[in-house]
N, C-alpha and C positions, 0 to 999 in steps of 0.2 A: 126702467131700463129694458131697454131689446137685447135678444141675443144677435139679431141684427143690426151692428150700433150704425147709425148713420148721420153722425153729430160732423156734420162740413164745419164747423169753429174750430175743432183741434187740431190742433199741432200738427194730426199726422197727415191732414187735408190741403194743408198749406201748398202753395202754387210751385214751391221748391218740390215736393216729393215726387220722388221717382219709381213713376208707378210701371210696373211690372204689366201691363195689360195682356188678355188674352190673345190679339192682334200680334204681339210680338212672340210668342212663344213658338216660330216659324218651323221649329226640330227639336227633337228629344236632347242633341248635343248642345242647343242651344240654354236649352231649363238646365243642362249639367252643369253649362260654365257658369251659371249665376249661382249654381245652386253651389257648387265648388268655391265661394267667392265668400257668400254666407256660413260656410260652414270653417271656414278661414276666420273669419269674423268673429264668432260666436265663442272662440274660445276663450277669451276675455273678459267676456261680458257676463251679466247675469242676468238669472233666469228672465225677469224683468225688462232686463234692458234688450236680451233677445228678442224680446218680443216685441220690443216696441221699436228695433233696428230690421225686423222681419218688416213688421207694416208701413215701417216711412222706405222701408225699399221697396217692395211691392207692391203697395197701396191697397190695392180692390181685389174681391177673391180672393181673402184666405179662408178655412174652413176649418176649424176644429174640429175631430170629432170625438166623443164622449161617450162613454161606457159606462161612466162613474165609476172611476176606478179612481185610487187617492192622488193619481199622478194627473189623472182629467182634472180633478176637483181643487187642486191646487194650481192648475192654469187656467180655471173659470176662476179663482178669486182675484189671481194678477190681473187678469182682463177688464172684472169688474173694477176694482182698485185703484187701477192706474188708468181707467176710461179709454181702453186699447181696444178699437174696431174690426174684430174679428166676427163671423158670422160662427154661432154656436150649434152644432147638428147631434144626434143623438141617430143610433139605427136598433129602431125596437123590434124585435126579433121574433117579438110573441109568444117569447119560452122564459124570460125574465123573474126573478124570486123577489116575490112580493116586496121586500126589503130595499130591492132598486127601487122600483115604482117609489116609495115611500119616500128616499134620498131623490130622484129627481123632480117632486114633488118639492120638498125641502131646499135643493139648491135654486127653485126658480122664485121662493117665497126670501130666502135670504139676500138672493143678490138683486132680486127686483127685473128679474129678466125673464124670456121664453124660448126653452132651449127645443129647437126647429127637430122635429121628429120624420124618420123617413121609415116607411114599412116595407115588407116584404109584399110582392105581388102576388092577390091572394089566387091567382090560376097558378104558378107557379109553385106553390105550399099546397096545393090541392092534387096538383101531378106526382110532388113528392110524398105528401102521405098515403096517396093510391098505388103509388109503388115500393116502398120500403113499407111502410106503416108507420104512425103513431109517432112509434119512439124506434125508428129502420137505423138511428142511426150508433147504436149497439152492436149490432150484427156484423157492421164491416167499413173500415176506416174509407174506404169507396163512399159506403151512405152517408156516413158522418160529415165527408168535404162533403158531398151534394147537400145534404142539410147545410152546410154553414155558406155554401155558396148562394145559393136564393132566399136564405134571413141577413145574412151578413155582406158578403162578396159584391152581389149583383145592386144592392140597396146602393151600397159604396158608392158605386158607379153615376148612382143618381144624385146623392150625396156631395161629388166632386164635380157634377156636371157644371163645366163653363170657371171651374176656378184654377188658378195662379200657383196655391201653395195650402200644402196639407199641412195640419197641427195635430200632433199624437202625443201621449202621456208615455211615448217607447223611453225606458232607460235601459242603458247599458248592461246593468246586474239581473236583468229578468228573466236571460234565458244565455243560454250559449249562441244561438243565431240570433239575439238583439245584439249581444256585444260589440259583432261589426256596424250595425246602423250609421254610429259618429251622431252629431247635432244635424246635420243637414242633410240628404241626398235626393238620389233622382226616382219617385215612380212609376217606371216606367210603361205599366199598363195605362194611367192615366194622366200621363208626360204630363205633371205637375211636379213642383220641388215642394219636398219631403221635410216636415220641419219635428226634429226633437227636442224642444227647447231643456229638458230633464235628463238630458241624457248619462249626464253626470254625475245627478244623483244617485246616492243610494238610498235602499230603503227607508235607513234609520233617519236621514235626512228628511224623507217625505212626512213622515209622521210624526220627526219633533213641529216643522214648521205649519202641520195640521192644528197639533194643539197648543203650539204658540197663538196662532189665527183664527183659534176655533173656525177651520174649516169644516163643514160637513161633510161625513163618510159614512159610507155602508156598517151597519152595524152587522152584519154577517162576519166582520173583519174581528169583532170581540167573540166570537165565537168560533175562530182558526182557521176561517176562509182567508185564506192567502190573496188570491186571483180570483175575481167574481166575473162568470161570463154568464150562458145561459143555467137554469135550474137544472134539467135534468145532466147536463155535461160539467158541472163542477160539485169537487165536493171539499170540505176544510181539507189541511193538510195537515201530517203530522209533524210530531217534533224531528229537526233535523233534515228534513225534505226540502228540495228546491221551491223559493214561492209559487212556481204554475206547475208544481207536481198533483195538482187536485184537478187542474184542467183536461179532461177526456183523458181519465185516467186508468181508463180500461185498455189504451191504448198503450202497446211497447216506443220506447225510445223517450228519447228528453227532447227532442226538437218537435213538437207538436201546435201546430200553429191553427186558427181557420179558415188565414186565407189572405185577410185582411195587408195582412206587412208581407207578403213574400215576391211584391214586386217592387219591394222600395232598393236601392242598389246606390251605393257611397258612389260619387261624383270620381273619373278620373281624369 
């Protein structure tokens, strides 16, 4: 199996689907009202079924993307599971804890697939460690976005080039600024509709249905890591802390983000 499924017999290929092409995506109000339609939708449905009324509505170009976080890794098993043609991307950042490597290694041996990697540009990662240093992004929550914008942010961008609809592992309970997301919205940096099929979940959800499925996860997680992003910017969490209170934790406030979700916006 691909992470790029492109099985024309299924179901979701059928001459009925109503595909979402990039050709129609004429204005950003336009990706809202569909995306406000789906996100109407979704509320009924499950996780499952979300996803597989996201692809017979939009068809081609959707794009997960993957962090190996437990909430990605539980909608790489739906995908596989239910034979739902979504293209699988991953953005390696080149600062990752051995321990990813290891589970995305693992999740492409388990579900018989290959999950599409995109890197950072290496003049870009050369400009920034010539100007902050090393590890600049300590110093000043300024270097810290510019580090996460040219591993993370800018990759994205190539990432979603030419697609329909984004798939993120965002739930609800992860932070105070996830909580508005909703299942669907609009964003708007790269006027694609926004899909959270988990949004709903809670933690404790994701992790029974982990080892009901023996899905594979980050073993850094048996060891208090809440929130796994890059090595040197995450660390476990204590007891009683919010799960991304280890994420750039040198940093003041609870809305700390890298960049990734802050141009996703609920459908009005």
């Amino acid at each position: 199996m691909s992470a790029m499924y492109t099985d024309t017999q299924s179901e979701f290929s059928s001459s009925d689907t109503h595909h979402f092409v990039a050709e129609s995506r004429t204005s950003v109000d336009d990706v809202a009202a569909r995306a406000a339609q789906l996100d109407h939708d979704f509320g009924a449905l499950s996780a499952p079924a979300r996803l597989r009324h996201l692809q017979r509505e939009i068809g081609q170009g959707i794009v997960l993307t993957t962090g190996f976080g437990p909430e990605s890794q539980v909608i790489v098993h739906l995908l596989a599971k239910h034979d739902i043609p979504i293209d699988i991307v991953t953005l390696d950042t080149g600062r990752l804890f051995p321990e990813t490597y290891k589970l995305w290694e693992d999740t492409e041996r388990r579900y018989g697939l290959r999950i599409r990697a995109i890197y950072p540009r290496h003049e870009a990662v050369e400009t920034l460690v010539e100007k902050h240093g090393v590890n600049g992004f300590y110093a000043s929550k300024e270097a810290r976005l510019s580090c996460c914008y040219v591993r993370k942010v800018e990759p994205l961008s190539r990432a979603l080039a030419g697609a329909n609809a984004w798939v993120t592992g965002v739930r609800g309970t992860q932070s105070a600024r996830r909580a508005t997301a909703g299942f669907v919205g609009v964003d708007r940096e790269h006027k694609v509709i926004k899909v959270n099929p988990l949004f709903d979940w809670s933690r404790d959800q994701v992790f029974e249905f982990v080892r009901k499925n023996g899905v594979p996860i980050n073993s850094l997680h048996d060891k208090g890591f809440a929130s796994i992003g890059c090595a040197p910017c995450t660390r476990a969490t204590r007891p009683g802390e919010p799960e991304r209170a280890g994420r750039w934790w040198w940093e003041a406030g609870d809305k700390k983000e890298c960049g990734l979700h802050l141009g996703h916006e609920r459908p009005v």
